[in-house]
C-alpha positions as CSV (number, residue, x, y, z in Angstrom):
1,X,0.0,0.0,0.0
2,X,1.2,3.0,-1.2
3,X,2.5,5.8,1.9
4,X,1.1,9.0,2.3
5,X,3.3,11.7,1.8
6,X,2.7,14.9,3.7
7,X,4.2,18.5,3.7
8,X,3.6,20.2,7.2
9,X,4.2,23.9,7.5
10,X,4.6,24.7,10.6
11,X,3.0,28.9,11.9
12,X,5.0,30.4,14.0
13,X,3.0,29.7,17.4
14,X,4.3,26.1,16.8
15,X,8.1,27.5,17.7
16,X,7.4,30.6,19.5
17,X,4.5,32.0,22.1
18,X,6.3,35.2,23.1
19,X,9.3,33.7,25.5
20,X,12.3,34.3,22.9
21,X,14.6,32.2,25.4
22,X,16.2,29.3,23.6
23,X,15.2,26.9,26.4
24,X,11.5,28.1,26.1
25,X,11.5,27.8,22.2
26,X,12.6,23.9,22.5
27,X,9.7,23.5,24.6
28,X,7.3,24.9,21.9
29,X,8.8,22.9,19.8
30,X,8.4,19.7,22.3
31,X,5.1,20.2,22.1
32,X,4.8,20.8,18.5
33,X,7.2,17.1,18.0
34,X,3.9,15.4,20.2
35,X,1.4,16.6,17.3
36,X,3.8,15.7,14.5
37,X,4.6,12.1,15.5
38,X,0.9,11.3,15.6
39,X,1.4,11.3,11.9
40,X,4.2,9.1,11.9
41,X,1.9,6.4,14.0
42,X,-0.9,6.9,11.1
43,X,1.9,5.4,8.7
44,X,2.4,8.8,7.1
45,X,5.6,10.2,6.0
46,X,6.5,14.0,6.6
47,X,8.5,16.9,5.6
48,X,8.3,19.5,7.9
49,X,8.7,23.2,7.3
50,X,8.5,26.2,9.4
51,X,8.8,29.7,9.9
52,X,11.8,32.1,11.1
53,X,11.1,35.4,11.8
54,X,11.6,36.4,15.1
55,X,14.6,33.9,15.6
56,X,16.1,35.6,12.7
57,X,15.4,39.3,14.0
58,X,16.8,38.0,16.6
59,X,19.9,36.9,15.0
60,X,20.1,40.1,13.3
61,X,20.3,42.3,15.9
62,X,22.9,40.6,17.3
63,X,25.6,40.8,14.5
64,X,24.2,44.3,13.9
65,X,25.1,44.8,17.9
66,X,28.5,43.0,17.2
67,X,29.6,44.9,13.7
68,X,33.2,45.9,13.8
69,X,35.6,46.1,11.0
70,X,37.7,42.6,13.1
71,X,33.9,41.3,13.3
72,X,31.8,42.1,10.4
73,X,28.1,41.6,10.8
74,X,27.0,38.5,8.7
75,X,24.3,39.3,5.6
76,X,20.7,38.7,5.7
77,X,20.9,35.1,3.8
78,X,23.8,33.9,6.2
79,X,21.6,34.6,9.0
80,X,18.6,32.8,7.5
81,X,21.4,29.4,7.1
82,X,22.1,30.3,11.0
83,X,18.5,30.1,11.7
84,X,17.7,26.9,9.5
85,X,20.3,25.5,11.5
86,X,19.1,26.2,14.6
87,X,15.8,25.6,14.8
88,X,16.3,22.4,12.6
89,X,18.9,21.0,15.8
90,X,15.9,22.0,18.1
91,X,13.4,20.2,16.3
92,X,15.3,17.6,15.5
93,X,15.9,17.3,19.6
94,X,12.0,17.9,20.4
95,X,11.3,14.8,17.4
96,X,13.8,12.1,19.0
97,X,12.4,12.5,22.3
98,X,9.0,12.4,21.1
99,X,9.4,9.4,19.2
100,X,12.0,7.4,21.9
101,X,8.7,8.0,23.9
102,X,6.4,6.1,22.0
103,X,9.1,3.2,20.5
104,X,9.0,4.8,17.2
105,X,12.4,4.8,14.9
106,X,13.3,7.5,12.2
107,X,15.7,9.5,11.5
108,X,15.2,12.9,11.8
109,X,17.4,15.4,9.4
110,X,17.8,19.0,8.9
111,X,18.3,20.1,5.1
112,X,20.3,23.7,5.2
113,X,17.7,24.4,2.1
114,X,18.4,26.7,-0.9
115,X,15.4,28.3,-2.9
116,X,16.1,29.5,-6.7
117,X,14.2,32.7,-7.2
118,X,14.2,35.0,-10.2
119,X,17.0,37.9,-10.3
120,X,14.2,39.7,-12.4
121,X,11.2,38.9,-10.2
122,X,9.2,42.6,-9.9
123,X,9.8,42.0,-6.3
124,X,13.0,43.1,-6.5
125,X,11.9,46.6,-7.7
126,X,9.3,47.0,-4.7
127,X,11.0,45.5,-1.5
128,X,7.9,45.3,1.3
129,X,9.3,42.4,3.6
130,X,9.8,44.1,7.0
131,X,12.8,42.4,9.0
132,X,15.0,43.5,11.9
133,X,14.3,46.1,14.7
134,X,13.0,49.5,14.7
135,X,14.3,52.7,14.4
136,X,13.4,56.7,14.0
137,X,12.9,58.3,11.2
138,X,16.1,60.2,11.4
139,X,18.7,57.1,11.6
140,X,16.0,55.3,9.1
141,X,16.6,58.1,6.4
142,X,20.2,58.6,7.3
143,X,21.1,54.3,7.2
144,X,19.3,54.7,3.4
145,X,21.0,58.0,2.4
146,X,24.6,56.1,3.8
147,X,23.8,52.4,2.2
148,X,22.1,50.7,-0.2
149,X,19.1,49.5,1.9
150,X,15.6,50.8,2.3
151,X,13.5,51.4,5.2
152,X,9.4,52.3,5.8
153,X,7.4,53.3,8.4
154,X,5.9,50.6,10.2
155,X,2.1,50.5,11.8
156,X,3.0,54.1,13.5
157,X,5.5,51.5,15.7
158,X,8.7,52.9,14.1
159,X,10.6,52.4,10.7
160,X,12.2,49.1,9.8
161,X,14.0,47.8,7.0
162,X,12.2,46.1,4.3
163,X,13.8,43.6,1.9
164,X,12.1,41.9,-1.5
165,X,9.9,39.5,-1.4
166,X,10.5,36.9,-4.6
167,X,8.6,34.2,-5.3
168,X,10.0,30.3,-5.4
169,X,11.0,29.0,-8.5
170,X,12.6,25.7,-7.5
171,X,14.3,24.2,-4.5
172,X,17.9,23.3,-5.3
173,X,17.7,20.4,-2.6
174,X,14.4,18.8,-3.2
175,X,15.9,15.5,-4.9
176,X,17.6,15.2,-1.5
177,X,14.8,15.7,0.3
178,X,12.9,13.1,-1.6
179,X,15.3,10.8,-1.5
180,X,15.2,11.1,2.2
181,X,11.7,11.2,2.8
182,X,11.8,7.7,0.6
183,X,14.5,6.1,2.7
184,X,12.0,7.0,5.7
185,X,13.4,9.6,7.5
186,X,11.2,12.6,8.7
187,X,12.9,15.6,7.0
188,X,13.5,19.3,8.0
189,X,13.5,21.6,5.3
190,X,12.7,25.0,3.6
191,X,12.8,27.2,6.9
192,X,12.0,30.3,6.6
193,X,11.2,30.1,3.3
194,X,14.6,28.8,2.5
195,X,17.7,31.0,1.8
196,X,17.1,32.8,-1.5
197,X,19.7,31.7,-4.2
198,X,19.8,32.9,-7.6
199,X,21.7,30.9,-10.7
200,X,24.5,32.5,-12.3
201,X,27.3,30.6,-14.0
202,X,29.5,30.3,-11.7
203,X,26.9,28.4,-9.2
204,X,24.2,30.0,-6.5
205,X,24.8,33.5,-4.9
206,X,22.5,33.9,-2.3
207,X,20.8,37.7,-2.1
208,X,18.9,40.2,0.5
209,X,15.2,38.9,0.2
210,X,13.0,36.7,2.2
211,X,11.1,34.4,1.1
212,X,7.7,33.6,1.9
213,X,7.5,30.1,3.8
214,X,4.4,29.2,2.7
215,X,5.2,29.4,-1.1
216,X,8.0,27.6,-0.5
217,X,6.5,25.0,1.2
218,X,4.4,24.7,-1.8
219,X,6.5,24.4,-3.9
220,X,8.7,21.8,-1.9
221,X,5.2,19.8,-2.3
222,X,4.8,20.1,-5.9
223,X,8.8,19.1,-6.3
224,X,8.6,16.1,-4.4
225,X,4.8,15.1,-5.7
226,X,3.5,14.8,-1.8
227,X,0.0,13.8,-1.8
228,X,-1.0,16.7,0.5
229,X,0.3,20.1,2.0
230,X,-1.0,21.2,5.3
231,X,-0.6,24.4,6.0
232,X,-0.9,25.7,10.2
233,X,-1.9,28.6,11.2
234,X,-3.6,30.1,14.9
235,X,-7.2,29.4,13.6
236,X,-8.8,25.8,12.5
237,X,-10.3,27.4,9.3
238,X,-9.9,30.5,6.5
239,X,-12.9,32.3,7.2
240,X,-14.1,35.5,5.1
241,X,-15.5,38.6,6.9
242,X,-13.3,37.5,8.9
243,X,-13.8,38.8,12.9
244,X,-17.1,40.8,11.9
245,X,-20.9,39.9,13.0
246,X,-21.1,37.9,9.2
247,X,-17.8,35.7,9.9
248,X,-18.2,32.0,7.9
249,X,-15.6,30.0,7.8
250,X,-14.7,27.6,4.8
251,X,-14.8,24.2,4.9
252,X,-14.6,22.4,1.6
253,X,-13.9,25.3,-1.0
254,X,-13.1,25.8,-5.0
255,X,-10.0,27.7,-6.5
256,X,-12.3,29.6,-8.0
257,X,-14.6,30.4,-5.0
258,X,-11.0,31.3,-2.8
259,X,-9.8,33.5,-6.1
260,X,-12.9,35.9,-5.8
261,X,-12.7,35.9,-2.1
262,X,-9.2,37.4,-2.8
263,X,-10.4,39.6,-4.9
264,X,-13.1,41.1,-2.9
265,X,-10.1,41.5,-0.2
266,X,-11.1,39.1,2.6
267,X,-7.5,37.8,3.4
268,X,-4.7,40.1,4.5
269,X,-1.7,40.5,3.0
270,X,0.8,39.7,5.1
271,X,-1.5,36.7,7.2
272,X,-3.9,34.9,5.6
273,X,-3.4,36.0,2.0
274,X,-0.3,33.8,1.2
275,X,-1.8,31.0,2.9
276,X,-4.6,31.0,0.4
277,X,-2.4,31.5,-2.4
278,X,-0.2,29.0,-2.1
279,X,-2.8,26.5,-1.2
280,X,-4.7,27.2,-4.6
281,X,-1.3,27.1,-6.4
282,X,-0.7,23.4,-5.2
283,X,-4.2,22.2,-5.8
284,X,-3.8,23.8,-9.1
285,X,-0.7,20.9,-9.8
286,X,-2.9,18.1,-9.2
287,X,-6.8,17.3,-8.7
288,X,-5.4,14.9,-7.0
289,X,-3.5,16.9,-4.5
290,X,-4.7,17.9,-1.2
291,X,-4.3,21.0,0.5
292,X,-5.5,22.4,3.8
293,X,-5.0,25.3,6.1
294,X,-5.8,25.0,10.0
295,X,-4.3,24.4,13.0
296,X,-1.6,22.5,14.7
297,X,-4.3,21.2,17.0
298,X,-6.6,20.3,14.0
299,X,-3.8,18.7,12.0
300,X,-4.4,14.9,12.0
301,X,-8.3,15.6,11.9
302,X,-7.7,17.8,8.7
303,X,-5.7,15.8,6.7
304,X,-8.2,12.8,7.4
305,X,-10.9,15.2,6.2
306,X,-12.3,15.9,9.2
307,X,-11.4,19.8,10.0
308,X,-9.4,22.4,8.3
309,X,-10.3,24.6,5.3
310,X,-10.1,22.0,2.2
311,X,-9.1,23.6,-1.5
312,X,-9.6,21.7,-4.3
313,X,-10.1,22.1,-7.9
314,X,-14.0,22.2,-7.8
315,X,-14.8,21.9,-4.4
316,X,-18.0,21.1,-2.6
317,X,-18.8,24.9,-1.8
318,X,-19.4,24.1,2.1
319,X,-19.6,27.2,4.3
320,X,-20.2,26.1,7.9
């Protein structure tokens, strides 16, 4: 019988609830490893993915805090390799235990994971991805009068820096990652979104951009053909009018029905809106590909149909 094949990407309440301490990030992640290996008892095999942001702010302002000409601060896609690496060891940790617990045996690997993007994606021409801390609007205009980096106000909390946003166009480790999955070993890959490489002809140069974990993910899932791509959030369901007396959430839902959604403006930009992009984009690959968006709570349930916002092809147009 043939074995599922499942790419999980983790939200960022699966690493991270506020406590930025390392020791209270494993235990996220501890928690997180107890949800994931109930998959591994089902008999399904995983890829894991997850997010990076506030471990690689973090990591940020501490070369920027360390910068000396004896002790250069590191670039933005050596610090998203650092922060792969990091949380990969963690999870990696949180998994063993997890599954030493229940008499379970896999290997569990981190893939340091590149992502090919497009030098000539528009992105490049608008940057909008905040990273890094804040500062005033006088050192903000005098770091982008001084260097080649850009900076905008943020939500009236102060002015960060803002790097492009590209989108995926391949994953220059996925036959690894197959090949690992295939051997049977529960694989850690794309965090972050991956480091962003582009192809020259000398090899990969890695750029300033960040890369949106969710397309990333997706794309992992189309590369390695997994059967479904589950995508966790904070809530169990997309929902339009969304926090207002006429909230519904979606259950079982078209491409076409999400696409006008989007275009009537239901889903944030920087929360929901990539979530419900890249899930159309995968169900686009395949009818026969699943993908959902919920929780880590609803995971199992969703993937067996039973929760979750499920986009397909046609859909069965359920709002409950």
């Amino acid at each position: 019988m043939k074995r599922q094949k499942v790419v999980i990407a983790l939200g960022g309440n699966a690493i991270q609830s506020g406590d930025a301490t390392a020791e209270a990030q494993q235990h996220a992640l501890e928690k997180t490893a107890r949800q994931l290996v109930d998959f591994i008892e089902k008999g399904i095999d995983i890829i894991i993915s997850h997010g990076n942001g506030p471990q690689v702010g973090n990591i940020l302002l501490q070369q920027a805090a360390a910068d000396s000409v004896k002790n250069p601060a590191m670039p933005l896609d050596t610090c998203g390799a650092m922060s792969q690496g990091m949380i990969g060891y963690w999870m990696q940790n949180a998994m063993d235990k997890v599954l030493k617990e229940r008499g379970l045996h896999k290997n569990v690997v981190t893939v340091v994971t590149r992502v090919v993007v497009d030098q000539n994606d528009p992105a490049f021409l608008n940057p909008t991805k905040p990273i890094g801390p804040f500062y005033s609007e006088e050192d903000a205009k005098k770091m982008m009068a001084d260097t080649e980096t850009f900076f905008k106000e943020d939500a009236g909390r102060g002015w960060r820096r803002v790097v492009p946003s590209p989108k995926p166009i391949s994953i220059r480790e996925h036959e690894v990652i197959q090949s690992l999955m295939e051997q049977g070993s529960i694989v850690i890959s794309v965090g972050g979104g991956g480091i962003p490489v582009i192809e020259t002809e000398n090899g990969y140069i890695g750029i300033e951009a960040v890369i949106d974990k969710d397309f990333a993910s997706q794309k992992l899932a189309e590369l390695v053909d997994a059967d479904a791509l589950l995508i966790l959030t904070a809530v169990d369901n997309v929902y339009i009018d969304y926090n207002k007396p006429t909230q519904k959430k979606l259950a079982d839902v078209s491409i076409e029905e999400l696409q006008s959604y989007i275009a009537s403006g239901h889903f944030a930009a920087g929360s929901m809106l990539p979530k419900v992009e890249a899930a159309i984009t995968f169900a686009q690959t395949n009818p026969e590909h699943k993908t959902i968006i919920t929780s880590l709570d609803q995971a199992l349930h969703a993937i067996e149909g039973k929760a979750g916002t499920n986009v397909s092809l046609h859909g069965a147009g359920v709002l409950a």
